[in-house]
C-alpha positions as CSV (number, residue, x, y, z in Angstrom):
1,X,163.8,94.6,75.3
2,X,160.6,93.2,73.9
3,X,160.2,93.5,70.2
4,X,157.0,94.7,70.7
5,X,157.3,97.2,73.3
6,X,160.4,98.8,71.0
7,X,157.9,99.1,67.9
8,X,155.4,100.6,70.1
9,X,157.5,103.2,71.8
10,X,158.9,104.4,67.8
11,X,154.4,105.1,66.9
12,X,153.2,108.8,67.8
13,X,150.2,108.2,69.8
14,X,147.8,109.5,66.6
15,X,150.2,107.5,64.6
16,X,149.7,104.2,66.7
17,X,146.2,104.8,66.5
18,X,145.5,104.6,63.5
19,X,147.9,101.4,62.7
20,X,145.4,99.8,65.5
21,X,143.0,100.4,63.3
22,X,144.6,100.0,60.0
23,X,145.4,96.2,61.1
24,X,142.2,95.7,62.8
25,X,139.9,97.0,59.3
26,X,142.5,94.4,57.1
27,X,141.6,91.8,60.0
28,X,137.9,92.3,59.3
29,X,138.8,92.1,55.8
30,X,140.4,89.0,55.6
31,X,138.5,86.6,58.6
32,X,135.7,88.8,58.8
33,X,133.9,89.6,62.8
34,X,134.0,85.8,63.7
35,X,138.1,85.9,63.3
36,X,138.5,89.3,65.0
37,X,140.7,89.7,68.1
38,X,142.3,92.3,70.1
39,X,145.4,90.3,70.5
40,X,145.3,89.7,66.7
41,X,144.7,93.2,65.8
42,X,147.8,94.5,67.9
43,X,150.1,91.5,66.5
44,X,149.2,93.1,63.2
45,X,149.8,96.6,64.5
46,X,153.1,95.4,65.8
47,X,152.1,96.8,69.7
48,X,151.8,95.2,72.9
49,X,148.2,93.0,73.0
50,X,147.2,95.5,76.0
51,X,147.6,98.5,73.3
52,X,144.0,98.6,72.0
53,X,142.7,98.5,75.5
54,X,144.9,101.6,76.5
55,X,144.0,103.5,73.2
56,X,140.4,102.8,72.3
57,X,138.8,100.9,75.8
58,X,138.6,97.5,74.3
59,X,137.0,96.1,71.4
60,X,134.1,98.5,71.5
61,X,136.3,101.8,70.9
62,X,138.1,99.9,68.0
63,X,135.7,98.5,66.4
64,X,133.5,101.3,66.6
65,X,136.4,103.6,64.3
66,X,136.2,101.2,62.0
67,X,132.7,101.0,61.7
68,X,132.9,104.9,61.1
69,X,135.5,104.6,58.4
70,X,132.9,102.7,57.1
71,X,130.3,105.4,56.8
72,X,132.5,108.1,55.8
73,X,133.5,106.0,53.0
74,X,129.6,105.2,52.5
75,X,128.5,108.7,52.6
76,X,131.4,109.7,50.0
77,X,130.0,107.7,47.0
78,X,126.6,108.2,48.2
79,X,127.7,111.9,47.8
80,X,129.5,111.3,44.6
81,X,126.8,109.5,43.2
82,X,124.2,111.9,44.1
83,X,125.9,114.5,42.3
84,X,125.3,113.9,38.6
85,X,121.6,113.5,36.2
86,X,118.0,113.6,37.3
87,X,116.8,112.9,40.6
88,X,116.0,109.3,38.9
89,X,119.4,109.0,37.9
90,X,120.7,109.3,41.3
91,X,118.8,107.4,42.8
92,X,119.4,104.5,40.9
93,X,123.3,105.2,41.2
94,X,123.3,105.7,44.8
95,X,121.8,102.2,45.6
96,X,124.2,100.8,43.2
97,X,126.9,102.4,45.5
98,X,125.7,101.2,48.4
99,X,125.7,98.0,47.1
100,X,129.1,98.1,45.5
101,X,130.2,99.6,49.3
102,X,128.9,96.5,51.2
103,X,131.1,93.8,47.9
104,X,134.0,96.3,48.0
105,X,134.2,96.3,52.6
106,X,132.1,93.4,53.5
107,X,134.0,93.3,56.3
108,X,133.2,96.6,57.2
109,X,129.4,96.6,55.6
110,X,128.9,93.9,58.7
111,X,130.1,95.3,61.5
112,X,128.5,99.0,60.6
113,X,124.9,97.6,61.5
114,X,126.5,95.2,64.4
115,X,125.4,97.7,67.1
116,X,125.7,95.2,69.9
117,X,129.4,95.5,69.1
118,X,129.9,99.4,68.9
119,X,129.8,102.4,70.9
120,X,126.6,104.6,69.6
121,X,127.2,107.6,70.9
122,X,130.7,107.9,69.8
123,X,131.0,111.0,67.9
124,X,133.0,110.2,65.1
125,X,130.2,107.2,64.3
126,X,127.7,109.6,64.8
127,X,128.9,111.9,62.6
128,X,129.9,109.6,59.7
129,X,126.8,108.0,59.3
130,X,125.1,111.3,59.5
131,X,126.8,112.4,56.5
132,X,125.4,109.0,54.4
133,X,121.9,109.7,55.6
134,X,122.0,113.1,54.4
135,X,123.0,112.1,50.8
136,X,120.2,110.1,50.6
137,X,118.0,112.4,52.0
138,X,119.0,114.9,49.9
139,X,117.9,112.7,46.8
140,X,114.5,111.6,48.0
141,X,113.7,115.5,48.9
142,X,115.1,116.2,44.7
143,X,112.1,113.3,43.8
144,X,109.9,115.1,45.5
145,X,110.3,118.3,44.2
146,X,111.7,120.1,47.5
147,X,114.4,122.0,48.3
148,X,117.7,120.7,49.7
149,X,117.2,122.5,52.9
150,X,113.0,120.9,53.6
151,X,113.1,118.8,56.2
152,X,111.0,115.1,55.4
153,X,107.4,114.5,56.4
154,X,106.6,111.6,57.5
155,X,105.9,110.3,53.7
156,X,109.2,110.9,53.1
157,X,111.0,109.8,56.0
158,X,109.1,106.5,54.9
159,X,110.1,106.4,51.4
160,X,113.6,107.3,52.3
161,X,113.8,104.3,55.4
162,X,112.0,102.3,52.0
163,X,114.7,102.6,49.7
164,X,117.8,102.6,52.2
165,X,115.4,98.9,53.6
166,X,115.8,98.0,49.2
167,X,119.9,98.6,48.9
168,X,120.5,96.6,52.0
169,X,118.6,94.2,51.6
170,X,119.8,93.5,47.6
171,X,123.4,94.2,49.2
172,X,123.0,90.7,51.8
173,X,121.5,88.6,49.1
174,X,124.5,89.4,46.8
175,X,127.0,88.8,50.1
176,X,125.4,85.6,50.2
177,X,125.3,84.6,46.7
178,X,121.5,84.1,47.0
179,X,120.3,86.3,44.0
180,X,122.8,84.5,41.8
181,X,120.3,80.6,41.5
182,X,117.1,82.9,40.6
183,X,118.6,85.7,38.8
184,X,119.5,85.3,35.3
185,X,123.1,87.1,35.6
186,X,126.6,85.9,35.0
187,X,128.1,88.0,37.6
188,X,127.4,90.8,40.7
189,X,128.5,93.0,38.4
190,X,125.6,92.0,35.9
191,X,123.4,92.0,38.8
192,X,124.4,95.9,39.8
193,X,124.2,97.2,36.2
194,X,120.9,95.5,35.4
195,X,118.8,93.8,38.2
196,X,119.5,96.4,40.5
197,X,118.7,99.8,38.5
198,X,115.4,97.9,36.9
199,X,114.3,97.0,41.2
200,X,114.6,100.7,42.0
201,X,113.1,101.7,38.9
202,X,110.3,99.2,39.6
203,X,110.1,100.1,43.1
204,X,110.3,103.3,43.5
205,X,110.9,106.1,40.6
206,X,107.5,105.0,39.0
207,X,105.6,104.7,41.8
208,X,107.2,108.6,43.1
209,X,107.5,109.9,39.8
């Protein structure tokens, strides 16, 4: 009997799921989108290559899980930094997590804003990135001097689009090494404990504060 087909019959179907899209997130991780394959991503999984189809609909389903592990895993150190000092404070730490998020899973960090390749309405995408917006949200609304449960004017929708438009953008540049020839910092590490606070500082707390 195939090797394959034998490994595949031993996975639950929840457990075969998520080796799909255990190997597919390390596949990301190592070749990034450009070396992602289905085929690839059930060799890893140890499954037939017609697996993935079955489980997820094709690449879109797949990828689309991963993308939302990505937000969940956003929105919990956007959470965790949001949790601790002033409204300053936080704000400063939660665009150095976002940043750390996209060195830590650039694999990941690429394909979340990819939405060409992903399934927008899928729930579990929906839902994670959701839970990232709202940490944030919750932070500008603290700067402002509301209540967790205000909802954002259209100031503060701005400010918060602002400041999300800030963290990504700093997060590419440091991807690409492009920061690294004008900035005068030995490391991305330098860059996130320095460069990065004194932007948002610059940018944002003394202009809201």
């Amino acid at each position: 009997m195939n090797e394959k087909k034998t490994a595949e019959r031993g996975y639950h179907h929840g457990d075969l799921r998520d080796a799909l899209i255990r190997a597919a997130d390390d596949l990301l991780a190592e070749k990034g989108l450009e070396g992602f394959t289905l085929r690839e991503a059930a060799r890893r999984a140890g499954v037939s290559p017609a697996a993935p189809s079955h489980h997820f609909g094709g690449s879109p389903g797949l990828l689309t899980e991963i993308a939302a592990l990505g937000y969940r895993e956003l929105a919990r150190r956007l959470i965790a930094a949001g949790e601790i000092g002033s409204p300053a404070d936080r704000l400063k730490a939660q665009g150095v997590a976002y940043v750390r998020f996209a060195l830590d899973f650039p694999g990941r960090f690429h394909l979340m804003f990819r939405h060409d390749l992903l399934l927008r309405e899928q729930l579990s995408l929906e839902e994670a990135t959701g839970q990232a917006w709202d940490a944030l949200e919750k932070t500008v609304l603290a700067i402002r001097g509301q209540s967790e449960q205000s909802e954002l004017d259209a100031e503060g929708e701005a400010i918060l689009i602002g400041i999300w438009s800030t963290a990504h953008g700093f997060a590419h540049l440091t991807l690409d090494k492009k920061l690294a020839r004008i900035a005068d910092c030995g490391s991305d590490d330098d860059m996130l404990d320095s460069l990065f606070p004194a932007i948002i500082d610059a940018l944002w707390i003394k202009k809201l504060g």
